[in-house]
MDTraj code that builds the backbone (N, CA, C; nanometers):
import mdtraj as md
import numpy as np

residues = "UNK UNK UNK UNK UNK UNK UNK UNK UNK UNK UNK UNK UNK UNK UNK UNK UNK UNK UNK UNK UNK UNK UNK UNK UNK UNK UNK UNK UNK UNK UNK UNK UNK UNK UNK UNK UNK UNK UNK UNK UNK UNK UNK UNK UNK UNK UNK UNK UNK UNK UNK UNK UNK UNK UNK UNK UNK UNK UNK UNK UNK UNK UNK UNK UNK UNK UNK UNK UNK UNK UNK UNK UNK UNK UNK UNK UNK UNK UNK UNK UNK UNK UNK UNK UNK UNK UNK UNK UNK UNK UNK UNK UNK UNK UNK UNK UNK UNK UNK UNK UNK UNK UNK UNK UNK UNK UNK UNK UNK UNK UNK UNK UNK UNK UNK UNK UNK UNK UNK UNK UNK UNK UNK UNK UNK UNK UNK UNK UNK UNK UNK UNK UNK UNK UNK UNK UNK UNK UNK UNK UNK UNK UNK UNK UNK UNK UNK UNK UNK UNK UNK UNK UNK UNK UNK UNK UNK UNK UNK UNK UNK UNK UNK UNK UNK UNK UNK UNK UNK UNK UNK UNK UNK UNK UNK UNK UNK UNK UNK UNK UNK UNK UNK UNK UNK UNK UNK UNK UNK UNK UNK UNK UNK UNK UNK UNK UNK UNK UNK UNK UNK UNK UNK UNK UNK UNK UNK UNK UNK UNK UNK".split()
xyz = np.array([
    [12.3559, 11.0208, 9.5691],
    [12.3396, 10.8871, 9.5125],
    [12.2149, 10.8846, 9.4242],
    [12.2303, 10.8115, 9.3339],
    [12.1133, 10.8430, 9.2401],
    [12.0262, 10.7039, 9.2738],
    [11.9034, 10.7176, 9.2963],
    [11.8016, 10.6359, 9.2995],
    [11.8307, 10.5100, 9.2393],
    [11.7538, 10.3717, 9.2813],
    [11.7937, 10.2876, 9.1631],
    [11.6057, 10.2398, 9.1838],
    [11.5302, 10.2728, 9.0845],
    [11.4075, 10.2049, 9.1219],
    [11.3998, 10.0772, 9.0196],
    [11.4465, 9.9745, 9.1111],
    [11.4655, 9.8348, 9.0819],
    [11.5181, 9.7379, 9.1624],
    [11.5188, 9.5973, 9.1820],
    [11.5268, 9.5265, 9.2327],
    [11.6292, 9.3724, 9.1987],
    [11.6940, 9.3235, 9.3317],
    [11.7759, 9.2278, 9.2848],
    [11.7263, 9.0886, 9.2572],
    [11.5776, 9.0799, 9.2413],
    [11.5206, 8.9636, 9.2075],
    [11.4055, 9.0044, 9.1793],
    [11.2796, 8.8720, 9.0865],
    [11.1892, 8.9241, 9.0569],
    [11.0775, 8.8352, 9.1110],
    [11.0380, 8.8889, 9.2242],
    [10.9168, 8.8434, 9.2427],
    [10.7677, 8.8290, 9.1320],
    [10.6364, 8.7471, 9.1630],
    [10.5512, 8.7590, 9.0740],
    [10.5213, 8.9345, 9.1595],
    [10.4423, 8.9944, 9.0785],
    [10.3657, 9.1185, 9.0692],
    [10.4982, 9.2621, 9.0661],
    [10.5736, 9.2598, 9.0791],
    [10.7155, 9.3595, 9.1173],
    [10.6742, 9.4251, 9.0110],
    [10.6734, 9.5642, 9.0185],
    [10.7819, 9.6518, 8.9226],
    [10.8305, 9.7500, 8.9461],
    [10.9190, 9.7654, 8.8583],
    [11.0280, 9.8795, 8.8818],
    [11.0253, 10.0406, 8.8695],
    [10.8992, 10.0544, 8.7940],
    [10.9348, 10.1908, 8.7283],
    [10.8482, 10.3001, 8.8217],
    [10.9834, 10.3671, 8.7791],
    [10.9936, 10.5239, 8.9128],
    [10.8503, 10.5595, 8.9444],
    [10.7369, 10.5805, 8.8204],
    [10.6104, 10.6531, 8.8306],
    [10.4846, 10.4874, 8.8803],
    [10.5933, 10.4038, 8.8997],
    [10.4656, 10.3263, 8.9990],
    [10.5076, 10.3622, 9.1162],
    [10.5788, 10.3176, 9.1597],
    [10.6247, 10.3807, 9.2730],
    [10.5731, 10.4814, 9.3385],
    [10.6302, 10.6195, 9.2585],
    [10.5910, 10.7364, 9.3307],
    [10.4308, 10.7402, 9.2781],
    [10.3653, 10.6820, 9.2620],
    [10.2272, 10.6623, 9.2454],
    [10.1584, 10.6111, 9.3583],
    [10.2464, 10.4967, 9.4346],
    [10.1487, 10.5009, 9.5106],
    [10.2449, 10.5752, 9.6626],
    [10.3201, 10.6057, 9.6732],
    [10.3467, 10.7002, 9.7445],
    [10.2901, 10.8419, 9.7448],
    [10.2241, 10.9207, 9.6834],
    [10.1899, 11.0143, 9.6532],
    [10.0450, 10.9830, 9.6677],
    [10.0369, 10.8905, 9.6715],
    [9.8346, 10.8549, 9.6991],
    [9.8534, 10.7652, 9.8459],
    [9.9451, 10.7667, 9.9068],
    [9.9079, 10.6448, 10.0133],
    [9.8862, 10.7560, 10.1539],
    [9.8343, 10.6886, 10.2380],
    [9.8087, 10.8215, 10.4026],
    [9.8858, 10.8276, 10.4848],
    [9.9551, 10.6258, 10.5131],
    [10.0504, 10.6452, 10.6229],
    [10.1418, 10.5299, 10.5800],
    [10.3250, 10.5477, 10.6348],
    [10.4273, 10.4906, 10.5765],
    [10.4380, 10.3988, 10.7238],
    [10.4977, 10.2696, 10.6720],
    [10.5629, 10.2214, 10.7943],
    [10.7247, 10.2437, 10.7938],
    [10.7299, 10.2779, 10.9292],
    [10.9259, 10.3007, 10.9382],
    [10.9744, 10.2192, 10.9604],
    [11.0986, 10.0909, 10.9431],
    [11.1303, 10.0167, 10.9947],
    [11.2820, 10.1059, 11.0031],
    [11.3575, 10.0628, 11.1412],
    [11.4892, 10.0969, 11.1659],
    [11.5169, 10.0346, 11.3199],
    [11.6509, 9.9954, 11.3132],
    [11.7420, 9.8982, 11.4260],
    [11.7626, 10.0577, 11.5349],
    [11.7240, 10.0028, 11.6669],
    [11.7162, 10.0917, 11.7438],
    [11.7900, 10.0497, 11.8365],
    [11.9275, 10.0763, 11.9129],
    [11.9601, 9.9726, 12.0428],
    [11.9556, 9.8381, 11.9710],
    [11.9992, 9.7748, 11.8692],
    [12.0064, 9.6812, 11.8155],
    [11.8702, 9.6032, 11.8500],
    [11.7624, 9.6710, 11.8278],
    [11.6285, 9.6186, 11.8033],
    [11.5716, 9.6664, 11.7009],
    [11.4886, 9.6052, 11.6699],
    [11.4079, 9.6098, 11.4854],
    [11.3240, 9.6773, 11.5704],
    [11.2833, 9.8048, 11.5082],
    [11.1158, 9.8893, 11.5995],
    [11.0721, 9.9214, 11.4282],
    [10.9224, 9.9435, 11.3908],
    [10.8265, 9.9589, 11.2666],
    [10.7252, 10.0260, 11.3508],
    [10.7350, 10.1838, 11.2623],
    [10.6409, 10.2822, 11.3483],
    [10.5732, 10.3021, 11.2517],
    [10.4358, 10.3489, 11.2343],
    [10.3469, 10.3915, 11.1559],
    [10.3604, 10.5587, 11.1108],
    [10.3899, 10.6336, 11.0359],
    [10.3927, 10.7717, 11.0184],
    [10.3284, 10.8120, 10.9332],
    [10.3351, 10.9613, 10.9457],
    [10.2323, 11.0408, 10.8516],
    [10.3886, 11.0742, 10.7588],
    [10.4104, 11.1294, 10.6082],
    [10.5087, 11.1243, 10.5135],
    [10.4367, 11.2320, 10.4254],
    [10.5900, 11.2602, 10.3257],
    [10.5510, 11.3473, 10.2297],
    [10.6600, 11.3362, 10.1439],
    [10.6445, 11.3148, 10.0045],
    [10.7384, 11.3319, 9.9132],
    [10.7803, 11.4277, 9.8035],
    [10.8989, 11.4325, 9.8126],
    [10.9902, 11.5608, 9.7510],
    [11.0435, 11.5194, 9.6033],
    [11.0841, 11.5128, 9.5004],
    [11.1600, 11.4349, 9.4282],
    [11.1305, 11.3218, 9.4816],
    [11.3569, 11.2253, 9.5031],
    [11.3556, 11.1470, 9.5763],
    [11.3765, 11.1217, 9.7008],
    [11.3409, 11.2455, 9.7706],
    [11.3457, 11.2269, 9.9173],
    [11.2293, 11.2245, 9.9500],
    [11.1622, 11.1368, 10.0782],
    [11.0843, 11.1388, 10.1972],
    [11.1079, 11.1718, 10.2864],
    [10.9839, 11.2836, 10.3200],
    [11.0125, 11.2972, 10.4759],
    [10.9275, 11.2506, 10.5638],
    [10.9423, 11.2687, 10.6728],
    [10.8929, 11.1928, 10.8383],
    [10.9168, 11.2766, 10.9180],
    [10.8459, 11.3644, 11.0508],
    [10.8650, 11.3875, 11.1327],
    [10.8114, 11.3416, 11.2580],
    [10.8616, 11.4009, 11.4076],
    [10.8361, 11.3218, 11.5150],
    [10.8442, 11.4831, 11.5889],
    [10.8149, 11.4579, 11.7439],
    [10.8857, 11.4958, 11.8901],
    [11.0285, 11.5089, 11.8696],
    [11.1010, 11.6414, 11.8689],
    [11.2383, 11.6478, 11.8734],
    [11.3498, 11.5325, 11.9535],
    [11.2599, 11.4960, 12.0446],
    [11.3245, 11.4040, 12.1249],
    [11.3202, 11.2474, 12.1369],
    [11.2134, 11.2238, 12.0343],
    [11.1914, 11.0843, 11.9858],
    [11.2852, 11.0558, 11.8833],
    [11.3514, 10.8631, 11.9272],
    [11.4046, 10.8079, 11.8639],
    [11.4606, 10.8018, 11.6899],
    [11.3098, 10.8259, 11.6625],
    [11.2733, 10.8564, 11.5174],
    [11.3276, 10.9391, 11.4799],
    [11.3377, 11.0763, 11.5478],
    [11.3360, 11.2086, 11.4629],
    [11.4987, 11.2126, 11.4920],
    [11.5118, 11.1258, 11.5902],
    [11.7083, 11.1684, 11.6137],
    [11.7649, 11.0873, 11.5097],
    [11.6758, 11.0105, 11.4297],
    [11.7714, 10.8923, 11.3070],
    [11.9077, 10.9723, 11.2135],
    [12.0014, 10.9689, 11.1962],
    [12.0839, 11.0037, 11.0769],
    [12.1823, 10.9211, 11.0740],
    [12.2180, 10.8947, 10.9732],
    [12.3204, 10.8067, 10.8978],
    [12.2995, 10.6636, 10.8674],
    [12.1799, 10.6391, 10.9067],
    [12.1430, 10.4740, 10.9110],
    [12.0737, 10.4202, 10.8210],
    [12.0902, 10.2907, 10.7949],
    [11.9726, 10.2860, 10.6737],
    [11.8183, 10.2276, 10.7213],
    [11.7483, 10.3019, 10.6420],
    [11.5653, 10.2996, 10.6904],
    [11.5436, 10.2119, 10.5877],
    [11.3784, 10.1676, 10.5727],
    [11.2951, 10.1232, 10.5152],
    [11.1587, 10.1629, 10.5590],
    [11.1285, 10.1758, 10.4506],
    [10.9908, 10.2569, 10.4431],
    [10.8927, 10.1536, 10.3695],
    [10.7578, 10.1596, 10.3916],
    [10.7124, 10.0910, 10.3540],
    [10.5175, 10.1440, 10.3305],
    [10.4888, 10.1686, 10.1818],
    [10.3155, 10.2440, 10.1884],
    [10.2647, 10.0893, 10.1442],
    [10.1559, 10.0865, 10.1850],
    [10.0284, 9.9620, 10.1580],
    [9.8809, 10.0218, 10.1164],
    [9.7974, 9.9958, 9.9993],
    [9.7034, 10.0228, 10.0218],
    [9.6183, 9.9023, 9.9750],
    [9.5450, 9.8590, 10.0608],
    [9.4471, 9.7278, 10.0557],
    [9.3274, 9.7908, 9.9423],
    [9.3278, 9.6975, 9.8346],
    [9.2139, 9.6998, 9.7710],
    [9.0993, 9.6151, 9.7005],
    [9.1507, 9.5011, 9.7655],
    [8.9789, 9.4021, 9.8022],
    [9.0401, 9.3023, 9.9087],
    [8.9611, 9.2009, 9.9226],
    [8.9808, 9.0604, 9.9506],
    [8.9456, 8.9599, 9.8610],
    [9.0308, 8.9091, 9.8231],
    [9.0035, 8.7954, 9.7255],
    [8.9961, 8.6526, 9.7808],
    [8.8485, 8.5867, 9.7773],
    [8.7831, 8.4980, 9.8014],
    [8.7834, 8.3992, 9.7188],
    [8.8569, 8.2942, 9.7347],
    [8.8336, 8.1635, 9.6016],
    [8.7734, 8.0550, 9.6750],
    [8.7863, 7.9429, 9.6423],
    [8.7037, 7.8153, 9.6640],
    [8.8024, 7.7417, 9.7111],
    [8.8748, 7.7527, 9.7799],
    [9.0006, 7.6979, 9.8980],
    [9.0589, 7.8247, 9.9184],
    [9.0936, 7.7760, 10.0649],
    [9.1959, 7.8800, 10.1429],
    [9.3131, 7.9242, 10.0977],
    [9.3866, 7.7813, 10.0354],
    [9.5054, 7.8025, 9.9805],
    [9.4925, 7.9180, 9.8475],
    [9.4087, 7.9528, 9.7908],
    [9.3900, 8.0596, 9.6889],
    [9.3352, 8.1877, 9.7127],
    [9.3374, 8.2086, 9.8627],
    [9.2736, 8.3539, 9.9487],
    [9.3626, 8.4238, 9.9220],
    [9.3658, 8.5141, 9.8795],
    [9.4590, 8.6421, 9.9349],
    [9.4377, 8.7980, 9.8759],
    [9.4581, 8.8655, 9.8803],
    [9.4025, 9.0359, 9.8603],
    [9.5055, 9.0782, 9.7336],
    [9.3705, 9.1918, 9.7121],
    [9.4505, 9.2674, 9.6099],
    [9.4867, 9.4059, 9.6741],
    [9.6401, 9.4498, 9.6154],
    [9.6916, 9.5777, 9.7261],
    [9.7534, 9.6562, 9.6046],
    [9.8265, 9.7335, 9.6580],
    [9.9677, 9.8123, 9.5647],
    [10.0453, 9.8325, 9.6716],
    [10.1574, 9.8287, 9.6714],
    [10.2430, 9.9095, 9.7684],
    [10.4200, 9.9046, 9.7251],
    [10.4269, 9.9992, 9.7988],
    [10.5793, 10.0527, 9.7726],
    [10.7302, 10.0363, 9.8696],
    [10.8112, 9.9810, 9.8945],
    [10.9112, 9.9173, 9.9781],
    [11.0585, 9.9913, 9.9266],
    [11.0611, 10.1121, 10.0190],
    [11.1393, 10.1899, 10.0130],
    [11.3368, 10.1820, 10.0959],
    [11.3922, 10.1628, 10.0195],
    [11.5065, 10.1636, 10.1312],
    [11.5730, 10.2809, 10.0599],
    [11.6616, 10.3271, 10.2075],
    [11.7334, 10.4950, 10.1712],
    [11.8162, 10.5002, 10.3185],
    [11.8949, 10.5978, 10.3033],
    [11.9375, 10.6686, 10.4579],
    [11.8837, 10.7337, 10.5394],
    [11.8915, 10.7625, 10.6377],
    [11.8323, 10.8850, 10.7152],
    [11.9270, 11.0291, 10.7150],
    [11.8619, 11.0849, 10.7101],
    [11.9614, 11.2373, 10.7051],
    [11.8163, 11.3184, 10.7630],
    [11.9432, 11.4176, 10.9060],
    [11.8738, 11.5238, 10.9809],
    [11.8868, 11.6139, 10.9257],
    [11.7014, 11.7122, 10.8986],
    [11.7163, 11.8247, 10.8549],
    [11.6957, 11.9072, 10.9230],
    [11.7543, 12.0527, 10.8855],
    [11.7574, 12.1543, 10.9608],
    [11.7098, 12.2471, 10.8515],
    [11.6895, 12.3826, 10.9590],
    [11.6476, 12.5237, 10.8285],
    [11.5722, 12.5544, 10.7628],
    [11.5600, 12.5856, 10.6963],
    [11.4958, 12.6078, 10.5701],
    [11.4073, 12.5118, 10.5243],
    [11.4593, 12.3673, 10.4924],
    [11.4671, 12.2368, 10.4534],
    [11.3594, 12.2069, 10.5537],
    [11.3566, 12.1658, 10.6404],
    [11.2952, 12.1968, 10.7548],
    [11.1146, 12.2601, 10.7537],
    [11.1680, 12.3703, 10.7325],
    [10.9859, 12.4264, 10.7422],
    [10.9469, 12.3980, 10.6040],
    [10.9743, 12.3726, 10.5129],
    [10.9315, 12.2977, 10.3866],
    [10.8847, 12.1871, 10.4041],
    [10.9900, 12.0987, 10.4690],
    [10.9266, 11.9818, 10.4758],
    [10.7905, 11.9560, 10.5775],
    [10.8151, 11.9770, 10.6822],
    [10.6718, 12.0380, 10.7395],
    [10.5237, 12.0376, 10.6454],
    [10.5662, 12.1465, 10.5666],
    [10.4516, 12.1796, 10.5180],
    [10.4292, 12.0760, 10.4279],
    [10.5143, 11.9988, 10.3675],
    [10.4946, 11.9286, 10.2483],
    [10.4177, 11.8088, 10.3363],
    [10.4366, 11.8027, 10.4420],
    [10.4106, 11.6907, 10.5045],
    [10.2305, 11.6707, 10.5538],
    [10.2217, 11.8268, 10.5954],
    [10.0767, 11.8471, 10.6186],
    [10.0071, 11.8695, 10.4813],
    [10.0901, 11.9219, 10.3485],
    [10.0113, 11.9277, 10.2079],
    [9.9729, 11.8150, 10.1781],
    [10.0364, 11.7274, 10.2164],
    [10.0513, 11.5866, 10.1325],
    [9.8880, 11.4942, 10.2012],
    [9.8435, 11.4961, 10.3327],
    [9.7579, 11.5061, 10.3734],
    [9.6356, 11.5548, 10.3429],
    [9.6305, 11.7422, 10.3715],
    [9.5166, 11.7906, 10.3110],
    [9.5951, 11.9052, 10.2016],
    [9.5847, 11.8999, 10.1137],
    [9.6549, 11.9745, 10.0199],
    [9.6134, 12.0885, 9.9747],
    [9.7011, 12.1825, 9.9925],
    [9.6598, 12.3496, 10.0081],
    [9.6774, 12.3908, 10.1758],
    [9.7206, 12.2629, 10.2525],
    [9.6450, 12.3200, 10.4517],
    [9.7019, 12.4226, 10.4902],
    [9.8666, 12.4120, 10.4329],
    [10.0229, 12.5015, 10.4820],
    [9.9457, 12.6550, 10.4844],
    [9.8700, 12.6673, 10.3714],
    [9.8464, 12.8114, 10.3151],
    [9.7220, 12.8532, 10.4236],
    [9.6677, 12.7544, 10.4498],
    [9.5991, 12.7887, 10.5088],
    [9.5825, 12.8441, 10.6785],
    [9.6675, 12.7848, 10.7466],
    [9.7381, 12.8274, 10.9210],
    [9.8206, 12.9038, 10.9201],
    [9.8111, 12.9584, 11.0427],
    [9.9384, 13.0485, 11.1020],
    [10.0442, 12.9775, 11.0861],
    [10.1930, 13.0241, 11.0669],
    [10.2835, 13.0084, 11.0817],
    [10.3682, 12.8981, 11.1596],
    [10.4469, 12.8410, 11.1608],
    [10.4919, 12.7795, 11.2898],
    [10.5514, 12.8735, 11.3793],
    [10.5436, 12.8344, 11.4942],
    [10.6550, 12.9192, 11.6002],
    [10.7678, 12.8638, 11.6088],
    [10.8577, 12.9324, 11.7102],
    [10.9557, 12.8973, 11.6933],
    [10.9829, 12.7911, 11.8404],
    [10.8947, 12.8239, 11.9232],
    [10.8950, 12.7060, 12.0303],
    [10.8384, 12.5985, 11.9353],
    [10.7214, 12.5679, 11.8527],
    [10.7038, 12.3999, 11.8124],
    [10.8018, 12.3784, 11.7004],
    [10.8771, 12.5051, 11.6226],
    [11.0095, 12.4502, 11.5728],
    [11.0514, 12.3281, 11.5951],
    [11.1566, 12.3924, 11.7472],
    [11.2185, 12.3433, 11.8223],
    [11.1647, 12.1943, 11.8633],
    [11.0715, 12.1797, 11.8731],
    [11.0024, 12.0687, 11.9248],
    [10.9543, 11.9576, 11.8091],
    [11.0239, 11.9748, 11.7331],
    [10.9575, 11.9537, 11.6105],
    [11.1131, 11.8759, 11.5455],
    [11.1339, 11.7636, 11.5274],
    [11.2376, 11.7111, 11.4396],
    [11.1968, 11.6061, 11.2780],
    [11.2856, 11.6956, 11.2038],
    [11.2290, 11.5552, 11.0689],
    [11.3631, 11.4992, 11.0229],
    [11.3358, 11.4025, 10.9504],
    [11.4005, 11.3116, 10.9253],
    [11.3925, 11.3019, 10.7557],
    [11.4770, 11.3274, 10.6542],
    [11.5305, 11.3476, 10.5221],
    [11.5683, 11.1340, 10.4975],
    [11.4875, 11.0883, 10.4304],
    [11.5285, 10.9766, 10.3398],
    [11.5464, 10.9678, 10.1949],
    [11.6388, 10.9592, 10.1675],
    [11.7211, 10.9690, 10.0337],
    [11.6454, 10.8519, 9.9958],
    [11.5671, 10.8039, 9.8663],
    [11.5566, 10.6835, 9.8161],
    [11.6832, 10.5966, 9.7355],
    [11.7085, 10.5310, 9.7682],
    [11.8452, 10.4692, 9.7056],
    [11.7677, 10.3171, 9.6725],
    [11.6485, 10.2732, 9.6352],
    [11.6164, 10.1429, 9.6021],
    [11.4807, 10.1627, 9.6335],
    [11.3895, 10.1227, 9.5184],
    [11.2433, 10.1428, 9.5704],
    [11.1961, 10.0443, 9.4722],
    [11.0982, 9.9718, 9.5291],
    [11.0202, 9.8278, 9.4602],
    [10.8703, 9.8486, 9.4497],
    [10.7687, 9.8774, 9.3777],
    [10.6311, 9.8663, 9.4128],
    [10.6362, 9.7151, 9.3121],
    [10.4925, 9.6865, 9.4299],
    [10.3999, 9.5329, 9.3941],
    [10.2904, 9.5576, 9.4102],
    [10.2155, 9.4842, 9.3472],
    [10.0513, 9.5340, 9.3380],
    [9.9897, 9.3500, 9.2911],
    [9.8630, 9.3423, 9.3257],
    [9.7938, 9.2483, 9.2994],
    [9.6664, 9.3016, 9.2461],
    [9.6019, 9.2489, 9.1502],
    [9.4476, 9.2812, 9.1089],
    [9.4044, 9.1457, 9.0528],
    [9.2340, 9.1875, 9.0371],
    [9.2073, 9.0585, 9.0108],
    [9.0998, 8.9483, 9.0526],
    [9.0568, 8.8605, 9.0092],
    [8.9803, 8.7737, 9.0732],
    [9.0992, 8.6488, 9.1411],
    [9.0077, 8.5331, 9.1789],
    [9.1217, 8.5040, 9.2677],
    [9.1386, 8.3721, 9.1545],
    [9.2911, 8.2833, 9.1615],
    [9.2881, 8.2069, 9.0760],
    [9.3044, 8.0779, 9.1449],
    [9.2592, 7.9937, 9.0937],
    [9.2054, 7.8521, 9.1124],
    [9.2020, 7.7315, 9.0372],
    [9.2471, 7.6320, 9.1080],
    [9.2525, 7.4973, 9.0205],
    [9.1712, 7.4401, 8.9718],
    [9.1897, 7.3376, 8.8477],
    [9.0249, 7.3444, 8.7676],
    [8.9754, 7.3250, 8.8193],
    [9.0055, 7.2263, 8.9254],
    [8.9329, 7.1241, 8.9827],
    [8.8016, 7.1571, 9.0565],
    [8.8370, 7.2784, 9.0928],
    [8.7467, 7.3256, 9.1955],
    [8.6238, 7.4937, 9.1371],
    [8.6567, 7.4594, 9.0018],
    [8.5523, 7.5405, 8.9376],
    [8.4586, 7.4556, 8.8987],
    [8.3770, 7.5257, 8.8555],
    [8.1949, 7.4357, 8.8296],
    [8.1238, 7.3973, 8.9383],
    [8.1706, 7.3843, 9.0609],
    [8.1015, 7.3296, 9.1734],
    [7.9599, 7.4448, 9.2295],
    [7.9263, 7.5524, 9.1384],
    [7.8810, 7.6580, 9.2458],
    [7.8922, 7.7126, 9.2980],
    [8.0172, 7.6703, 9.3779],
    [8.0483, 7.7903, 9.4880],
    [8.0612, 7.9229, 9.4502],
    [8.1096, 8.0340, 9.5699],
    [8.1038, 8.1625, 9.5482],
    [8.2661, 8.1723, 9.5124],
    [8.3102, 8.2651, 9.4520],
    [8.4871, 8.2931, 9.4326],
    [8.4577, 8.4510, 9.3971],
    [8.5553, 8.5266, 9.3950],
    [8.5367, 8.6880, 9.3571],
    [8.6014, 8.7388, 9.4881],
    [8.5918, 8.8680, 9.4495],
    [8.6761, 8.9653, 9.5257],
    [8.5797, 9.1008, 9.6042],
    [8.6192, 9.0646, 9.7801],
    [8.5232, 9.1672, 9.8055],
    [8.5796, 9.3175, 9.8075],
    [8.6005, 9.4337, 9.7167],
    [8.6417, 9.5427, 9.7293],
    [8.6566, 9.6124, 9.8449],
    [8.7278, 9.6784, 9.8990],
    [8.7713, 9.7517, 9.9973],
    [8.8228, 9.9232, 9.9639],
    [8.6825, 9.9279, 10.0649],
    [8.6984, 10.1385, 9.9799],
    [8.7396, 10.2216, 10.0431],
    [8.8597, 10.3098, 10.0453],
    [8.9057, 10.3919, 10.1233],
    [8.8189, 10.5242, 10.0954],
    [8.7784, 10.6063, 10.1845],
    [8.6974, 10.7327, 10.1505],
    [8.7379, 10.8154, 10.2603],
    [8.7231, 10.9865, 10.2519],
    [8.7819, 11.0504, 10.3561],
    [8.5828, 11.1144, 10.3279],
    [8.5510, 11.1692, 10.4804],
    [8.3906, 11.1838, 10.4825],
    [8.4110, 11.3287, 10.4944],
    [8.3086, 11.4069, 10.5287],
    [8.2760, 11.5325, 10.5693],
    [8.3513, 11.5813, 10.6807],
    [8.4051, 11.6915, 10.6795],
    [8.5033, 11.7718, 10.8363],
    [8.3551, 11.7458, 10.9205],
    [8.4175, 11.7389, 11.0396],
    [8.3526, 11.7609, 11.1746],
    [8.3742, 11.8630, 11.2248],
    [8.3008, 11.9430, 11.2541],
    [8.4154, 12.0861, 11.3452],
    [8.3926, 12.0893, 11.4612],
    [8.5044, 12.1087, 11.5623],
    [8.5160, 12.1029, 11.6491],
    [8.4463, 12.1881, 11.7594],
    [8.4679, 12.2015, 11.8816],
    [8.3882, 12.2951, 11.9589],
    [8.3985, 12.4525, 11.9795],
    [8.5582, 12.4542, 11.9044],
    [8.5449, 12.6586, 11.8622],
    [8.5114, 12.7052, 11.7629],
    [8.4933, 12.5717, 11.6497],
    [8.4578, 12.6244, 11.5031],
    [8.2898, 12.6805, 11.5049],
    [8.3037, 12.8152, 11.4829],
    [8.1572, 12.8584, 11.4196],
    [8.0481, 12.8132, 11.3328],
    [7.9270, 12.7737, 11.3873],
    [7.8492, 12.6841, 11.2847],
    [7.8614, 12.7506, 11.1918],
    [7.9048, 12.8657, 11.1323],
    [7.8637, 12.9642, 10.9835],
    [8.0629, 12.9074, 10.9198],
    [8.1148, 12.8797, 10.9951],
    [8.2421, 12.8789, 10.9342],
    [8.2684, 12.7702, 10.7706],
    [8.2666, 12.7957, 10.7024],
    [8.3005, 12.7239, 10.5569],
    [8.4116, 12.6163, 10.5847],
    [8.3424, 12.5015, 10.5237],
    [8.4973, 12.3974, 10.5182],
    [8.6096, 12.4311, 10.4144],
    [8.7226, 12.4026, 10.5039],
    [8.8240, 12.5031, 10.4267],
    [8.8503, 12.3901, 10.3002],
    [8.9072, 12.4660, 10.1934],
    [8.9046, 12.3917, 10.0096],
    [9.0214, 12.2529, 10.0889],
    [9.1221, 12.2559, 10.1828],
    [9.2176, 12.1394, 10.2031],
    [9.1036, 12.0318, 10.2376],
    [9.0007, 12.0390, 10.2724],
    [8.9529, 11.8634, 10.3346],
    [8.9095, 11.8209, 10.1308],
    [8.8571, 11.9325, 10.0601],
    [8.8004, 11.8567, 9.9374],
    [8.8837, 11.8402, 9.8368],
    [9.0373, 11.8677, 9.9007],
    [9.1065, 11.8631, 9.8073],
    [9.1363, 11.7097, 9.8487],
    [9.1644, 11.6710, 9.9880],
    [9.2172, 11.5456, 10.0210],
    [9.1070, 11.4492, 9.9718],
    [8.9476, 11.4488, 9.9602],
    [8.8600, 11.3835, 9.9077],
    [8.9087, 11.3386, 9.8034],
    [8.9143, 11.4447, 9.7373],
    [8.9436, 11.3984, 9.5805],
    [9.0654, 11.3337, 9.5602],
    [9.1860, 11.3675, 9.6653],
    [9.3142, 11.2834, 9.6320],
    [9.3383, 11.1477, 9.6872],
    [9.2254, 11.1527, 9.7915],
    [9.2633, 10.9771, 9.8099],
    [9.1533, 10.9139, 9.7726],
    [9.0963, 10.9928, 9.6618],
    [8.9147, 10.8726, 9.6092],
    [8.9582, 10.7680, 9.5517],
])
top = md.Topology()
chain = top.add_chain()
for i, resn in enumerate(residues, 1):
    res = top.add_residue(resn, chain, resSeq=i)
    for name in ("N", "CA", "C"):
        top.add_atom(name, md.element.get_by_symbol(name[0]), res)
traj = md.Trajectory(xyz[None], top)
């Protein structure tokens, strides 16, 4: 099925085109999953990675999540980037980007499989795959992902100061937007890492990709 990146109505801020979208998918850290489980709505938080137009997701072979196929998902990236402060409440609200993904689920196996994996931990710290041992074949096994076809994808974004009725400009007050900064800091190393050990190039690659 071929993608449709567009929408059946137009909200204020919407747009359609493929490279907003995969813009902020490709810069965002974590997706929300929404999918009917036992005829209940469940929205899990995941770590993701994108291919073309597929996303992937993995889980615990034996979690709900990772057993998904044939159903339709929604996906969903957010990234907060201020708070916008006006001179009434009714004119509060933030500036973001985000992306509202719907697609199928399809189980992968194989090949497909340890790719996606890796794409999943690249997408994170980029270069990491190259950097670890191998998978085994016991966390294989233990290991299920989940293939989403994009079949409809919407990004919306807000920027901006905040806007306001005349009425309530000139008074002094404060209005503006307080920025909100995402930053990834220095590795920590853990208690087997060697104080002489070099931080590996994946943490400064992720610096630079989510600055």
């Amino acid at each position: 099925m071929t993608p449709r990146y567009a929408r059946p109505r137009k909200p204020q801020g919407s747009t359609p085109e493929t490279s907003a979208v995969n813009a902020i998918l490709d810069t965002g850290l974590v997706a929300h999953v929404g999918f009917v489980s036992e005829d209940r709505p469940m929205v899990i938080p995941m770590a993701y990675a994108r291919r073309g137009s597929t996303l992937y997701i993995h889980g615990a072979s034996k979690a709900r999540i990772a057993r998904l196929a044939g159903v339709p998902v929604c996906l969903t990236v957010t990234m907060l980037t201020g708070i916008v402060a006006a001179r009434s409440g009714f004119h509060h609200s933030v500036n973001y980007r985000s992306a509202v993904i719907h697609g199928t689920a399809r189980h992968v196996e194989g090949d497909e499989l340890d790719a996606a994996l890796d794409a999943i931990t690249d997408h994170l710290l980029p270069g990491r795959s190259g950097e670890i041992r191998p998978m085994t074949a016991q966390e294989r096994k233990a290991t299920g992902v989940v293939a989403i076809e994009i079949e409809h994808a919407t990004a919306k974004s807000r920027s901006g100061p905040p806007k306001e009725d005349p009425a309530d400009l000139g008074t002094g007050s404060w209005g503006g937007v307080l920025p909100v900064v995402t930053a990834l800091g220095a590795g920590e190393r853990d208690g087997d890492t060697p104080d002489d050990a070099p931080e590996p190039a994946s943490l400064a690659a992720a610096r630079r990709k989510f600055a």
